[in-house]
C-alpha positions as CSV (number, residue, x, y, z in Angstrom):
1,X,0.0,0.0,0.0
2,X,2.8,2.3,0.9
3,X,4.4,1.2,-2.7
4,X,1.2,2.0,-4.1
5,X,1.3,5.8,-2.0
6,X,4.5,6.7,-3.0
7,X,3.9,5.7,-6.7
8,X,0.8,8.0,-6.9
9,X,2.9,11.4,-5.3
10,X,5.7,10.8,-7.8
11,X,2.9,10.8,-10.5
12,X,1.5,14.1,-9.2
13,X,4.7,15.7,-8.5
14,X,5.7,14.9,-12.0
15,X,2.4,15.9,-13.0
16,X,2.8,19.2,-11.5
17,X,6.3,19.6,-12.6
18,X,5.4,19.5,-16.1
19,X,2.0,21.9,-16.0
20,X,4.4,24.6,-14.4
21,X,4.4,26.9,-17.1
22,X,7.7,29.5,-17.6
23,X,7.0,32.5,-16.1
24,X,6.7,35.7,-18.5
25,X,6.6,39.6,-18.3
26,X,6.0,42.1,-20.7
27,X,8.5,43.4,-23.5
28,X,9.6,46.0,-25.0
29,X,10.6,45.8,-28.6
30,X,13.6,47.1,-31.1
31,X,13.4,48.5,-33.9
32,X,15.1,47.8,-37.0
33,X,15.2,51.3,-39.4
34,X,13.3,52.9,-37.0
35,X,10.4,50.5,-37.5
36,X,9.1,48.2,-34.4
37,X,8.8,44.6,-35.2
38,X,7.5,41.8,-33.3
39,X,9.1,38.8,-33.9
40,X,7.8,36.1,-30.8
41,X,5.5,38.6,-29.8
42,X,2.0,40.6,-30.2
43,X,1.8,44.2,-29.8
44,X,-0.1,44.8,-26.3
45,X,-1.8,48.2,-27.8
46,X,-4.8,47.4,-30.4
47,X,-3.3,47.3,-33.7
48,X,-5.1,46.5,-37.0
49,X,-3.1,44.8,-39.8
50,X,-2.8,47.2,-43.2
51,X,-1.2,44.9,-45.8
52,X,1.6,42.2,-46.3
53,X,4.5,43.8,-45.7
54,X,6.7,42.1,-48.0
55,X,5.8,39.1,-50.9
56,X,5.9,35.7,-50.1
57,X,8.7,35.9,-52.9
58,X,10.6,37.7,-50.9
59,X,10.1,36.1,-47.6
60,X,11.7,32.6,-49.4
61,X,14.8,35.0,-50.8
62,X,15.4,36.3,-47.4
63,X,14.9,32.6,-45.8
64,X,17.3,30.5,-48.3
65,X,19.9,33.3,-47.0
66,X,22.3,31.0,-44.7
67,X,25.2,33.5,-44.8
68,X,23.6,36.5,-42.8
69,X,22.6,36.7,-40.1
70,X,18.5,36.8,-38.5
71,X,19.3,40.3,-37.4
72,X,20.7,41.4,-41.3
73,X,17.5,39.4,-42.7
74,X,15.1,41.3,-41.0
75,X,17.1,44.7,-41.6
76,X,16.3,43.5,-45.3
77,X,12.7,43.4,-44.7
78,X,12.0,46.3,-43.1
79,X,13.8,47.9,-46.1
80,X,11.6,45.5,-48.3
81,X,9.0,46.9,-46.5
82,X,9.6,50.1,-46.3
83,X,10.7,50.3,-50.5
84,X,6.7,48.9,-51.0
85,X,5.2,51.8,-48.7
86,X,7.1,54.6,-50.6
87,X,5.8,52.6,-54.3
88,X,2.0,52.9,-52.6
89,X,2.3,48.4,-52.8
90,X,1.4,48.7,-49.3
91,X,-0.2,51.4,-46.6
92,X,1.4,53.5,-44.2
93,X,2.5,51.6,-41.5
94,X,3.7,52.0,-37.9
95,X,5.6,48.2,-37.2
96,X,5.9,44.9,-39.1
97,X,4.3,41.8,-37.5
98,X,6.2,38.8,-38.4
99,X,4.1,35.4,-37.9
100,X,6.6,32.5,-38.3
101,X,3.6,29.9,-37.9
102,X,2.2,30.9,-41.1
103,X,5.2,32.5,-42.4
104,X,3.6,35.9,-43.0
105,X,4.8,39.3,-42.2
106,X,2.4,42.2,-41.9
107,X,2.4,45.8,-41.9
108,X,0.0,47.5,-39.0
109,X,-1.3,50.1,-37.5
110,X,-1.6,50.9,-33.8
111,X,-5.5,52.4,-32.8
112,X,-4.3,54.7,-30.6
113,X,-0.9,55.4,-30.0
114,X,2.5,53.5,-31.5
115,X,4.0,51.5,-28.4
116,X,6.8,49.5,-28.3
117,X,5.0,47.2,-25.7
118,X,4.6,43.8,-26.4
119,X,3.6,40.4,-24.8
120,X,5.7,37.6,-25.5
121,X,5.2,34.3,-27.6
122,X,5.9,30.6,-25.8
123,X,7.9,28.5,-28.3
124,X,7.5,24.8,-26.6
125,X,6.3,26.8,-23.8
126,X,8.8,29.1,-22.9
127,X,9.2,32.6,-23.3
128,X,11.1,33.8,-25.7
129,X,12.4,37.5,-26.2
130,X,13.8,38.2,-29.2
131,X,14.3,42.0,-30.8
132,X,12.8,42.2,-27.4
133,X,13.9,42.9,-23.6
134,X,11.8,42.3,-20.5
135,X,10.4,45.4,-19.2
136,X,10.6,44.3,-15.4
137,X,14.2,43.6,-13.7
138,X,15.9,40.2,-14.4
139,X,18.8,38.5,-14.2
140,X,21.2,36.2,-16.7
141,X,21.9,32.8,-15.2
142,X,23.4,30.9,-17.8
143,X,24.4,32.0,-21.1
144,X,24.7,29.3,-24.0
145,X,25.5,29.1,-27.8
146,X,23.0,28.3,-30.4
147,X,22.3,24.5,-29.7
148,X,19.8,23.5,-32.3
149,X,19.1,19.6,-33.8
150,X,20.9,18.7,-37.8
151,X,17.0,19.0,-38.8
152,X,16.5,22.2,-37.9
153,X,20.1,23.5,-38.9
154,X,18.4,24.2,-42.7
155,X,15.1,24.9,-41.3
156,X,13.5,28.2,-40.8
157,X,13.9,30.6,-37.9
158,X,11.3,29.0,-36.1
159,X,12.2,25.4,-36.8
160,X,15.5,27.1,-34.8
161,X,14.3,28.3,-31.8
162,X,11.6,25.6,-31.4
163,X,15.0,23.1,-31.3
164,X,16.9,25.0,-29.3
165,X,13.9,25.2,-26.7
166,X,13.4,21.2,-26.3
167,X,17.5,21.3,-25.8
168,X,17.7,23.2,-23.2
169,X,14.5,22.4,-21.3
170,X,16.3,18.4,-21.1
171,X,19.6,20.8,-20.0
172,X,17.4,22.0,-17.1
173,X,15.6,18.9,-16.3
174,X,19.0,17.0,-15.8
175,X,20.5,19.7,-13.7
176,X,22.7,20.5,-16.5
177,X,21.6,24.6,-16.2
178,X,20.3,26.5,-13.5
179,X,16.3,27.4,-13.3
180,X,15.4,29.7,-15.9
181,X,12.0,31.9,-16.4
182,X,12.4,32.9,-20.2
183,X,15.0,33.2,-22.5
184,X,16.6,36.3,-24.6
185,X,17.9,35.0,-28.0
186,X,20.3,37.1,-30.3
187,X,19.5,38.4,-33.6
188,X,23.1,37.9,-34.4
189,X,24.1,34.5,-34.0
190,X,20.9,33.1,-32.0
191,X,22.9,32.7,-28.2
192,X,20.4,32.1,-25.6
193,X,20.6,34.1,-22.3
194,X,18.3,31.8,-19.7
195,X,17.3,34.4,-17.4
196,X,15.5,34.6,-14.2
197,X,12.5,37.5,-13.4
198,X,13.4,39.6,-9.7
């Protein structure tokens, strides 16, 4: 019976374990040529959506790119972006929304006033801030190269992140890092910072 006891608090402790979900704060967003753009994130101000803001034609140029960087990619877009606006292809704009689920990037408006708030997007459950900072105070606790699968290596940006997350939430269930809340990516060369909310 006691067997039977400690078996069924293991399976609840593991249960809860698992259904503890990373914690997140708000973010504050970079911009790239002066243009906000949400990349793992949602504007927290209402915001309607104006046009594409680039072709899928271009979106597959920019992705078969393997020799710059995310950050110079999306430097290219806003550009893109920017080029179409000034040719009347697409609306006046305030930031680019870029939806790596269904690989679309959008040009929007804010309803009110622009804002560089945003709320964060959980990749395999974890938040990830990327072109993005935390708004509250944090901390780093361990900082680690990009660490995605052979699969994903040739995948898209999303395909990326999504591998790097499943790697280091095993590093973190074998002890292997420290505790971690969310995680800051680079644009540069995708480094993770695992960081800890104060």
């Amino acid at each position: 019976m006691k067997k039977l006891q400690l078996v069924l608090l293991m399976s609840v402790l593991v249960i809860t374990i698992h259904a503890q979900e990373k914690r997140s704060i708000p973010a504050k967003v970079e911009t790239v040529l002066d243009i906000p753009v949400f990349i793992f994130s949602i504007p927290a101000a209402e915001y309607e959506v104006v046009g594409k803001a680039v072709t899928a034609g271009h979106i597959i140029k920019v992705g078969v790119d393997e020799s710059s960087t995310v950050r110079e990619k999306t430097k290219e877009i806003v550009r893109k972006a920017l080029d179409r606006k000034e040719k009347g292809k697409v609306p006046a704009f305030d930031a680019i929304l870029v939806d790596l689920n269904r690989e679309r990037i959008q040009a929007i408006t804010f309803t009110n006033e622009p804002s560089l708030d945003a709320i964060v997007l959980l990749p395999e459950d974890v938040p990830v801030y990327f072109f993005s900072v935390p708004k509250g105070k944090y901390r780093v606790v361990e900082e680690l190269p990009a660490d995605f699968s052979l699969r994903a290596q040739r995948g898209l940006l999303l395909d990326k992140v999504e591998s790097m997350m499943r790697r280091t939430l095993k590093k973190e269930a074998a002890g292997e890092v420290e505790k971690f809340d969310a995680v800051i990516i680079s644009p540069d060369d995708l480094s993770e910072q695992l960081i800890v909310f104060e």
